[in-house]
Each structure stands twice: as C-alpha cells, then as structure tokens.
N, C-alpha and C positions, 0 to 999 in steps of 0.2 A: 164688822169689826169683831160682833162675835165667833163667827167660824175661824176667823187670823187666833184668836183666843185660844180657845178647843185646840185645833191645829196645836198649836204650841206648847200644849202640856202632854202631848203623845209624841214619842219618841217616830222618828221616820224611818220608816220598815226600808230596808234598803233590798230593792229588788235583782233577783239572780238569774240570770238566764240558765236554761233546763236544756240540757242536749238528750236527745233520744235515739238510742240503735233497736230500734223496732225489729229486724230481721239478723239481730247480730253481725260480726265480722265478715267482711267480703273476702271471699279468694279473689282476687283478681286477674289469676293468670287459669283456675276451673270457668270462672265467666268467659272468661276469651275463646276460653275452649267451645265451649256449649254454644258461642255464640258462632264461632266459625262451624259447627256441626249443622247448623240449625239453616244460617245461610246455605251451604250446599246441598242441603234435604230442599230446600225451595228452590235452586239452580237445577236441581234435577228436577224438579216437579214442573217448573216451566220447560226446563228442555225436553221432556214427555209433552208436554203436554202441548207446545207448538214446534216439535220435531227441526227446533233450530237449538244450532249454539252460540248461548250468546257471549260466550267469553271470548270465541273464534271470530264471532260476527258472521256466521253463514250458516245453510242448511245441512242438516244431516244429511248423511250420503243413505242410502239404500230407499227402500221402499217403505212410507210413511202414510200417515192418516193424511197427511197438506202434502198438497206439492207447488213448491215455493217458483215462482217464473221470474226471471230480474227484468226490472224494465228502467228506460231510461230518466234521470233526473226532473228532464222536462216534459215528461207526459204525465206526472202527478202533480196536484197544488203547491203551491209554497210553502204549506205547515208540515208538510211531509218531508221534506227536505231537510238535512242535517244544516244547522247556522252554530258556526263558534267564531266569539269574537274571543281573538288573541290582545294580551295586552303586556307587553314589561312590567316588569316587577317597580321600575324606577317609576313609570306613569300611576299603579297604582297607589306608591308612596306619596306621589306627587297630591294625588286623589284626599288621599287622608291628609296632609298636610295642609290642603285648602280646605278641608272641612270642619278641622279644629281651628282656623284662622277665623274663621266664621261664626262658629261657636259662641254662646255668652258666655264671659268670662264668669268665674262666681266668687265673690266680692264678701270677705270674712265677713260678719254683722259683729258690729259691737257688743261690748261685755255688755251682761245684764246689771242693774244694781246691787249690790249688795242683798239687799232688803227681799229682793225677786229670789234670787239664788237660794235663800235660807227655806223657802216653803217650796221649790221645786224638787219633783221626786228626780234621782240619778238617771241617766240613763244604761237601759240595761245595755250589757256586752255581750262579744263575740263568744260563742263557746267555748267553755275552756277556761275563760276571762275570769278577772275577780276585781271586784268594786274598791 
C-alpha cells in the first residue's frame, strides 16, 4: 500500500518516443545508383571469372580460361537440373486466403479498471507521434 502511496504523490512522467537519423537524409535515387554500379562491377567479376554470361545464360565465345561442353539433362543428378513450379496468381490468393481462415482470430481483452489505468505508465508511440 505504501508504494500505491509514493506512487501518487509524483506526477507520471509521460514517456516520448526518440527517433534517430544517425547517417542523415537518404538520396534514394544516388543509392539506386551506386547500387546498380556495384551489381554490375560483380556481373563482370563473375563473368571474368567463370568466362560465362550470365544474363545470356551461355558461354563466352572466343578462347578462355574454362571451356564450357553442354551435356544432356539426364547424364547429371537431379539437383543439377533446373525445377520451377509455376503457379496462378488466383491459386496463390487462394493460398493466402486459407491461411488467414486458419489463423487465430485476436479477440479485443477487456477494459482495465479504472483503479489499474491510473498507475499504468502510457504507452509510448509511433515516431512522430505525441501522447
């Protein structure tokens, strides 16, 4: 009873949520950039380095470090082999719509008392937000 006591002669600090831009404003269209730069310094670097293109899907033509031989489907294992399952857009809607049927539903909880509400601290918000 004494801490309910205490408690109630200090006012409740009402707590604020703190946003932080640690590395300042983004350019987002200089990132796109750097970031398409950076992908194609690695597209070259594999295609150096295993004398294939892989955006063509085949080997470079002339005279290389590898020299690439095609061989048929079924003379390598199965994990070698390309597998794509194709699916409609309607089937995978379908998908998601039976997995939220499934789902537990979540069920409001009732008001607290009065009495509870008064010594609970706020909770904090979205950035931006104000109490």
């Amino acid at each position: 009873m004494e801490r309910l006591v205490a408690r109630g002669t200090f006012p409740v600090l009402v707590r604020t949520s703190a946003c932080r831009s640690l590395f300042g404003p983004v350019d987002h269209e200089e990132l796109s950039r750097e970031l398409q730069a950076r992908l194609a310094e690695l597209n070259a670097e594999d295609q150096n380095r295993w004398d294939y293109d892989f955006q063509q899907d085949m080997p470079l033509r002339g005279p290389g470090r590898l020299q690439w031989t095609e061989v048929d489907s079924d003379s390598v294992p199965a994990f070698y082999r390309e597998t794509v399952q194709i699916s409609s857009p309607s089937a995978r809607d379908q998908r998601l719509r039976s997995r939220r049927a499934m789902s537990p539903r979540r069920v409001p909880l009732p008001a607290p008392p009065l009495e509870w509400a008064r010594w609970s601290r706020p909770r904090a918000r979205g950035c931006g937000e104000r109490i």
